[in-house]
Kinemage of the C-alpha trace (Angstrom):
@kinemage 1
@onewidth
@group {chain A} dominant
@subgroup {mainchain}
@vectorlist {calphas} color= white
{ca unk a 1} P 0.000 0.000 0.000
{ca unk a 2} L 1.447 3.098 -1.128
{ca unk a 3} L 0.302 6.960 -0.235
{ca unk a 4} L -1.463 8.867 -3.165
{ca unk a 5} L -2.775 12.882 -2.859
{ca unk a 6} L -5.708 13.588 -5.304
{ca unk a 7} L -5.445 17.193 -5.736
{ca unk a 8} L -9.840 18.010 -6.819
{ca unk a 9} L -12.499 16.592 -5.438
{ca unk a 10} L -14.290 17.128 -8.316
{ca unk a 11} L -15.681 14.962 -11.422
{ca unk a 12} L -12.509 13.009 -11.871
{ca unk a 13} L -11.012 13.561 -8.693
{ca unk a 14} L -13.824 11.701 -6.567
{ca unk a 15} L -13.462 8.719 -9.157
{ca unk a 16} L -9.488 8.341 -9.108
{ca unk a 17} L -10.483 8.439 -4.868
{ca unk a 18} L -12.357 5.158 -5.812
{ca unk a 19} L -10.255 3.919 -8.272
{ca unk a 20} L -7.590 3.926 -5.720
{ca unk a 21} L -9.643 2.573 -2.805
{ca unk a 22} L -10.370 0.010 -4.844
{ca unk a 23} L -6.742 -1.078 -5.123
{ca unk a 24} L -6.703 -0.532 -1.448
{ca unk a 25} L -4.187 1.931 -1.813
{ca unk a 26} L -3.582 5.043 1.018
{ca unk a 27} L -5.088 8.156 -0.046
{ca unk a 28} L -5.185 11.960 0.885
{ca unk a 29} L -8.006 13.770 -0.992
{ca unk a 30} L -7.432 17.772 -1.072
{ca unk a 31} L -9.551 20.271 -2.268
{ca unk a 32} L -10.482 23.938 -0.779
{ca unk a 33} L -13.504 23.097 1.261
{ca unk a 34} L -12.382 19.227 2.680
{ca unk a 35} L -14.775 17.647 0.699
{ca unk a 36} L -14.727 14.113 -1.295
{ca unk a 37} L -15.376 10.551 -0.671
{ca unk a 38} L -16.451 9.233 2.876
{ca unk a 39} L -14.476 6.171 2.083
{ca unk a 40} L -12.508 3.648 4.830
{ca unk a 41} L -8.641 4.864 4.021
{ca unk a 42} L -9.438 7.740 2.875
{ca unk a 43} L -8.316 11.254 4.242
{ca unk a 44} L -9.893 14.274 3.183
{ca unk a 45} L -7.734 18.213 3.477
{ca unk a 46} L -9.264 21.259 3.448
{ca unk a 47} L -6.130 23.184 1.633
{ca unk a 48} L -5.510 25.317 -1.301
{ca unk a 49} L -3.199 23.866 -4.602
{ca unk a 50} L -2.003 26.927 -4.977
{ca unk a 51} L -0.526 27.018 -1.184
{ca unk a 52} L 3.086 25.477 -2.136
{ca unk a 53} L 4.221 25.278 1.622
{ca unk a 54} L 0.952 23.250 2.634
{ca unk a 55} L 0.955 21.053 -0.524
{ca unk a 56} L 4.506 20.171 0.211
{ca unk a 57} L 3.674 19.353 3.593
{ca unk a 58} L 0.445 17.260 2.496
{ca unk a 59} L 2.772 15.575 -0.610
{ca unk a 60} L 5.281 14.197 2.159
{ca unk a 61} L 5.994 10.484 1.905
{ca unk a 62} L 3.453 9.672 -0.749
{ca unk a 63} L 4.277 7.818 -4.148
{ca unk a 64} L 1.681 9.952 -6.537
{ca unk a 65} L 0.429 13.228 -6.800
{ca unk a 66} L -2.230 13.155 -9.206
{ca unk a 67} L -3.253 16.858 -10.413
{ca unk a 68} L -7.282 16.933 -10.662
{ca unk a 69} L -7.850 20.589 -10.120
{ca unk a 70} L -10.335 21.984 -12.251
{ca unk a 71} L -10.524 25.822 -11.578
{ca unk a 72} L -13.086 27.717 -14.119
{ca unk a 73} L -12.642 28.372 -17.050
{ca unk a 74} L -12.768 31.885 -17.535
{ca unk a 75} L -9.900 31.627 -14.439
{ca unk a 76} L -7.515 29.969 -15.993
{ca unk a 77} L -4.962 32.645 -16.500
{ca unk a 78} L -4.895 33.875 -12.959
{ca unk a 79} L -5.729 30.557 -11.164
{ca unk a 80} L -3.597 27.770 -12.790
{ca unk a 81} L 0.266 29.409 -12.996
{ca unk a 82} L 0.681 29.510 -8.963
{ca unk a 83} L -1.713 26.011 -8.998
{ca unk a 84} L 0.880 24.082 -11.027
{ca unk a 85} L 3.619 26.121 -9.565
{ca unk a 86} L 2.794 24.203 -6.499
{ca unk a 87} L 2.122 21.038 -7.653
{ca unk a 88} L 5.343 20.061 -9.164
{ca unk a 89} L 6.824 21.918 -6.481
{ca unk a 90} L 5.372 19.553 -3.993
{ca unk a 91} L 6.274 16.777 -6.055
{ca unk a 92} L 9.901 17.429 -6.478
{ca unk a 93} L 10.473 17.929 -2.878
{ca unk a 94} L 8.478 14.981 -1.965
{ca unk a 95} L 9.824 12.933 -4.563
{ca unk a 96} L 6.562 11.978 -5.487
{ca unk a 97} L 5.595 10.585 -9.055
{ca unk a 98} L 3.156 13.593 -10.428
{ca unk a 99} L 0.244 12.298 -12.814
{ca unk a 100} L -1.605 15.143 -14.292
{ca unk a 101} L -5.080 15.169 -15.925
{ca unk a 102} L -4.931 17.542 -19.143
{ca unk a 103} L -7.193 18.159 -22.057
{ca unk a 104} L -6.967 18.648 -25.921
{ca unk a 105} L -7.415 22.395 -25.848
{ca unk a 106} L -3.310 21.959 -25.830
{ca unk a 107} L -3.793 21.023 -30.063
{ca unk a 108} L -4.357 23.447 -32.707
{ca unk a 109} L -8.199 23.081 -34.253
{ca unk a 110} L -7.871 19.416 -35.743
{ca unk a 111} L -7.610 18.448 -39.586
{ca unk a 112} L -7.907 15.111 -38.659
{ca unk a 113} L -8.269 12.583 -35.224
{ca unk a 114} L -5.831 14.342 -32.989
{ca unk a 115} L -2.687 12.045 -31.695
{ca unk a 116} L -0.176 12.192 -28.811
{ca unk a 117} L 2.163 13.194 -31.534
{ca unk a 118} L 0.969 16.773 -32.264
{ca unk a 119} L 2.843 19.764 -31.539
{ca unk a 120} L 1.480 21.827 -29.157
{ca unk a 121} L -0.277 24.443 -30.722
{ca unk a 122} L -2.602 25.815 -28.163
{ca unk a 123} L -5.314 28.353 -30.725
{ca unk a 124} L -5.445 30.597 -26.796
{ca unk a 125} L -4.246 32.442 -24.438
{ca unk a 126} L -6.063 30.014 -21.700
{ca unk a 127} L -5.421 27.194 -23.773
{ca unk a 128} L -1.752 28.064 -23.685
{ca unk a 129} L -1.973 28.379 -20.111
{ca unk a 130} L -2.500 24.242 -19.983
{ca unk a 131} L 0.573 23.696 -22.543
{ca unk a 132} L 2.954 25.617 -20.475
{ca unk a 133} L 2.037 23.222 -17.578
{ca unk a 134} L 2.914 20.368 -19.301
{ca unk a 135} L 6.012 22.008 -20.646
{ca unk a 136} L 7.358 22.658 -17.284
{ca unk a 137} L 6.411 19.983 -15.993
{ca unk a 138} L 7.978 17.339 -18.626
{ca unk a 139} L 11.434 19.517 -18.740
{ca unk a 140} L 11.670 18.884 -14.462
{ca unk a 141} L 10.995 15.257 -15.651
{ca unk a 142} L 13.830 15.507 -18.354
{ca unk a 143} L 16.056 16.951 -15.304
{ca unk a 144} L 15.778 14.316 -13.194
{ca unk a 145} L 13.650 16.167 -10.794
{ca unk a 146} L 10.698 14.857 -11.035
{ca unk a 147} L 8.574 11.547 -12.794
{ca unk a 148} L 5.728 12.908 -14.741
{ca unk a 149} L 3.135 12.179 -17.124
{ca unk a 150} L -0.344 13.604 -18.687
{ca unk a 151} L -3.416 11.935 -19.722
{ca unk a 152} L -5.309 13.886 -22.290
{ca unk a 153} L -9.145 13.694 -22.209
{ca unk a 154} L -12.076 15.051 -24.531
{ca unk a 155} L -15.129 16.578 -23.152
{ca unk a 156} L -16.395 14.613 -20.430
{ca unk a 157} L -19.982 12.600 -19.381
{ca unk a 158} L -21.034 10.036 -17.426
{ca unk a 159} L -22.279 9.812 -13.776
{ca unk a 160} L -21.010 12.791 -11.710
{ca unk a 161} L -20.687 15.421 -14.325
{ca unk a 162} L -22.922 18.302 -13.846
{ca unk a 163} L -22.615 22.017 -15.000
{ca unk a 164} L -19.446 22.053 -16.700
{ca unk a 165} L -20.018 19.219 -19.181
{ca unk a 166} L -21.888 19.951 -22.411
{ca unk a 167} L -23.799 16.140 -21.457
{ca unk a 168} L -24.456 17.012 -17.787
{ca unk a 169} L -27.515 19.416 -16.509
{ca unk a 170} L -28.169 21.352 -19.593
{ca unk a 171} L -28.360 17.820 -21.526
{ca unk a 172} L -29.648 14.607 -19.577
{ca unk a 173} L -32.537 16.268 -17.204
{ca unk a 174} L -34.230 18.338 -20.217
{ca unk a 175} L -34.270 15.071 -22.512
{ca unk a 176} L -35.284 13.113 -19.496
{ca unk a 177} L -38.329 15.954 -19.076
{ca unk a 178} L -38.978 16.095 -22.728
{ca unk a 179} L -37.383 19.550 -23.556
{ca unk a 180} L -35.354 20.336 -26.619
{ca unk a 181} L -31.466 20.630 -26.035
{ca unk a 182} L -28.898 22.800 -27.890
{ca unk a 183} L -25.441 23.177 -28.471
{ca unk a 184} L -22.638 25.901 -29.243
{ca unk a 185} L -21.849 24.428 -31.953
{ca unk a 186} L -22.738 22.190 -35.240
{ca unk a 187} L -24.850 19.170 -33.031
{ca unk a 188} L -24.000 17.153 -36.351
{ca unk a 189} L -20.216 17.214 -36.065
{ca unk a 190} L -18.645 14.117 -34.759
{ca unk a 191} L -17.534 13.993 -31.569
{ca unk a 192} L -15.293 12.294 -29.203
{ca unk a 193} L -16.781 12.198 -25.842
{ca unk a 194} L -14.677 10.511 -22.644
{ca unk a 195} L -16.567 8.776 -19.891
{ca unk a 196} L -15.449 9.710 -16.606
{ca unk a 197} L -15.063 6.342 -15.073
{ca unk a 198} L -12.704 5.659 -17.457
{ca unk a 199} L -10.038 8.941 -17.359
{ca unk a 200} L -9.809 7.722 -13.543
{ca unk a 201} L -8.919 4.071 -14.684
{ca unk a 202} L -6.653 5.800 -17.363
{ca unk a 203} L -4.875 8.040 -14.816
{ca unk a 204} L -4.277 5.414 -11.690
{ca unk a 205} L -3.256 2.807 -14.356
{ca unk a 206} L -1.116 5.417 -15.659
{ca unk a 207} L 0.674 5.783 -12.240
{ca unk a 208} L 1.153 2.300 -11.234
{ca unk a 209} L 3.204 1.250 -14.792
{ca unk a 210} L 6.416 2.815 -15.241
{ca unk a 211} L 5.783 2.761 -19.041
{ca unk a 212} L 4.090 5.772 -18.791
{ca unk a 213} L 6.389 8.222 -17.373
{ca unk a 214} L 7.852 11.062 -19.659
{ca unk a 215} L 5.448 11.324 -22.333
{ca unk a 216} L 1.776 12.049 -22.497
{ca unk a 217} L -1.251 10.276 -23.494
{ca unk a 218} L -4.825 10.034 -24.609
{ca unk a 219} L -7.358 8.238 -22.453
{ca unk a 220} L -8.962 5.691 -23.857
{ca unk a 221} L -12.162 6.994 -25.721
{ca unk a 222} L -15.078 5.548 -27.787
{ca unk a 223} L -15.405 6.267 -31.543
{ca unk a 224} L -16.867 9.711 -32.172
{ca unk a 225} L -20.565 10.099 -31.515
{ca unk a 226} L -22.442 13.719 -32.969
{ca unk a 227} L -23.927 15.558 -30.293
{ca unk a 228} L -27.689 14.708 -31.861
{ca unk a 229} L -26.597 10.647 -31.936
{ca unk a 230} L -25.821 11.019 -27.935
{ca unk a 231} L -29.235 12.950 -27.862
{ca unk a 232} L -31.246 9.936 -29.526
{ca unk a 233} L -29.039 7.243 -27.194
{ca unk a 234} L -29.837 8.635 -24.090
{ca unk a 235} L -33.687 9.040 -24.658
{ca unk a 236} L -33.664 5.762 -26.440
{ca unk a 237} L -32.101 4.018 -23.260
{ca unk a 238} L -34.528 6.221 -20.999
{ca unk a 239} L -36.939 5.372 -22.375
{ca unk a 240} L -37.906 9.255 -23.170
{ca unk a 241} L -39.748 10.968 -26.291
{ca unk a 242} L -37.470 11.406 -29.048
{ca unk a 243} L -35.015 14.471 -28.919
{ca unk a 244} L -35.073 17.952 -30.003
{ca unk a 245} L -31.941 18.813 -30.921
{ca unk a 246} L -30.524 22.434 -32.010
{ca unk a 247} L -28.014 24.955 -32.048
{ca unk a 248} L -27.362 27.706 -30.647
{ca unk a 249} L -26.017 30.717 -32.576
{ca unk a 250} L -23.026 32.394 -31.801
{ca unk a 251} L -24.634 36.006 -31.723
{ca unk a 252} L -26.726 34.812 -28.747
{ca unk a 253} L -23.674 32.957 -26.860
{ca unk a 254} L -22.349 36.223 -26.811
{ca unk a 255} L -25.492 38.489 -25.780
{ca unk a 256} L -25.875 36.024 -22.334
{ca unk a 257} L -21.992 36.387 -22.150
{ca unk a 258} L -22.550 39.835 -20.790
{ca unk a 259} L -24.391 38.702 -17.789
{ca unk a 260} L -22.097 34.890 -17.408
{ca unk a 261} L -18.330 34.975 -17.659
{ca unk a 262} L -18.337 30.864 -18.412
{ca unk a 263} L -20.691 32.159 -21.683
{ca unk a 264} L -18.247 34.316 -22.563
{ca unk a 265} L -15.612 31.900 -23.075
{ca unk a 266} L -17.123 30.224 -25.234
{ca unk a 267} L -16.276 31.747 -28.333
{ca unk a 268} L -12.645 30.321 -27.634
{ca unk a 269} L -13.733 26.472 -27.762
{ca unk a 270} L -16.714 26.420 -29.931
{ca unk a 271} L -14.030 25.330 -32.924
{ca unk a 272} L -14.300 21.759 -31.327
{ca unk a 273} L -17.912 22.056 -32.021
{ca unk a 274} L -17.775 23.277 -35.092
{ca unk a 275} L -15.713 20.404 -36.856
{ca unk a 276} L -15.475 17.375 -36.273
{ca unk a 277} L -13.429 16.673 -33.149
{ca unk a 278} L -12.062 13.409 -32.712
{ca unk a 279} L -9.245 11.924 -30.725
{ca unk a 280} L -6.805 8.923 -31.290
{ca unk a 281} L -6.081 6.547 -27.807
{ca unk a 282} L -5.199 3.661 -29.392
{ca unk a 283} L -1.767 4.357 -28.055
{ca unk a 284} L -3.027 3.866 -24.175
{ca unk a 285} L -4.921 0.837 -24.965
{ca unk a 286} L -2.130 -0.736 -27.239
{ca unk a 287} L 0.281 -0.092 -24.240
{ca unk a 288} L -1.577 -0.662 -21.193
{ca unk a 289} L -4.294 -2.736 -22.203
{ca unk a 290} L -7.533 -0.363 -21.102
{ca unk a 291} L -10.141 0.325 -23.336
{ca unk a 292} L -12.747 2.507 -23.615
{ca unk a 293} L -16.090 2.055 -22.410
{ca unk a 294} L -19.169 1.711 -24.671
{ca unk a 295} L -20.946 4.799 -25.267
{ca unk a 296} L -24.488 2.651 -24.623
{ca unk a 297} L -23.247 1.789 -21.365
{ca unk a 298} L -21.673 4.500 -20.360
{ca unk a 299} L -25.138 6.655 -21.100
{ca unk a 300} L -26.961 3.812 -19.523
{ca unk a 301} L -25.050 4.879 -15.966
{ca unk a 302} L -25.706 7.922 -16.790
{ca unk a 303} L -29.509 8.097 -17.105
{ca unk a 304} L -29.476 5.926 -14.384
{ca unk a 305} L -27.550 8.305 -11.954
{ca unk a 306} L -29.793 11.248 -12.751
{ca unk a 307} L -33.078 9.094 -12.150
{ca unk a 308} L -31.271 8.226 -9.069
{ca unk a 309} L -31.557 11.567 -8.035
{ca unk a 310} L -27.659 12.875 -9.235
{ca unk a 311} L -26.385 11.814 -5.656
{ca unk a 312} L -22.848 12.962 -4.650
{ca unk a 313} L -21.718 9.354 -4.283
{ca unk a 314} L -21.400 7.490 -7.204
């Protein structure tokens, strides 16, 4: 049994929690308000990521640090340079293996399915913000300083996700209720969608095989599904009238953008809605053996959590 600190106790935080407890491993859950799993083994810190002195002191004698902090979007510049700061501070001093969960906003807009391979070519400022951490993070690892690697995911669903996820309240409860649905975006496009159970699989298995140190990776995710296609699955499986499925323009993104920052910041990302947007993982499942989980069943858990009343454990 080893000690791991989940930094988020978020969406993917809370799962790599369970993934862990499930391998009856130690673990330290921090996020700002002490929250996360009520699990046996498992310790929950009230602490701020961005507090390098505390996270050093939380990292000490553990064999992963696994980076799920999730700050808001339309934060990113401000919050994330003194949160990663920290981070690979704590894991340097600690000497601490430092798995970090990243996204595909690091890739220019895609020609084609998107593959570990890519230069990073971040299209934003914010999206440049997420390069840079990997950057920094992979020269300590060149150093000597540090082990590190990053597991790339698309845009999230599954059990747990909730007002950040294009499939979480503003998708699943409307179709469930009848309502129409819309998207920022072309709800045609395909789409490559990552289930959350599975980029906590991706990252623990990540940290327990010393193949994946020093490079980053996609988690494993199903073949591209259109945004209308995960529409017509989910009420299919519910059971629910069929879907009404739209768009929404970009003129009126930006008029509630005045009143919501998170609308605002749209206009940055809505190029991976507007094409298709489809990721490559065959690399993590040719290495390490996981693959991806069926989009029927992962929708099926889904609907089933949100009949369930969306609980916090899941």
């Amino acid at each position: 049994m080893g000690k791991h600190v989940v930094v988020g106790a978020g969406q993917v935080g809370a799962a790599v929690v369970k993934a862990l407890v499930r391998r009856e491993q130690e673990v330290v859950v921090v996020s700002r308000s002490g929250s996360g799993p009520e699990l046996p083994g498992v310790r929950r810190v009230a602490a701020s990521a961005a507090d390098a002195e505390a996270m050093a002191g939380i990292a000490a004698g553990a064999q992963v640090i696994y980076n799920c902090v999730n700050p808001l979007y339309h934060r990113w510049l401000t919050d994330w340079p003194p949160i990663a700061s920290s981070l690979l501070a704590a894991a340097e001093a600690s000497g601490s293996a430092y798995v970090i969960l990243g996204n595909l906003y690091v890739y220019a807009p895609p020609s084609g399915p998107m593959t570990e391979d890519l230069p990073l070519d971040p299209p934003s400022a914010k999206a440049g913000v997420r390069a840079r951490i990997w950057q920094d993070a992979l020269a300590a690892h060149r150093a000597g300083r540090v082990r590190v690697t990053e597991l790339r995911a698309s845009d999230y669903y599954g059990p747990g996700c909730r007002d950040q996820s294009h499939l979480g309240d503003r998708f699943v409860p409307k179709l469930l209720a009848g309502k129409p649905v819309r998207l920022p975006g072309d709800p045609d496009a395909p789409h490559s969608w990552t289930y959350v159970p599975d980029v906590a699989e991706a990252l623990v298995t990540a940290a327990f095989d010393e193949r994946s140190w020093g490079r980053a990776w996609h988690v494993p995710t199903a073949p591209p599904v259109t945004y209308r296609k995960m529409a017509e699955l989910t009420c299919e499986l519910a059971g629910a009238p069929a879907p009404k499925v739209g768009s929404i323009p970009q003129w009126l993104v930006n008029a509630a953008g005045v009143f919501s920052p998170l609308l605002a910041e749209i206009k940055y990302v809505r190029y991976q809605f507007d094409r298709p947007f489809v990721v490559d993982s065959s690399a993590f499942t040719e290495t390490f053996g996981l693959t991806p989980t069926p989009v029927a069943e992962g929708l099926a858990a889904t609907v089933d959590w949100w009949r369930a009343g969306a609980p916090d454990t899941v």
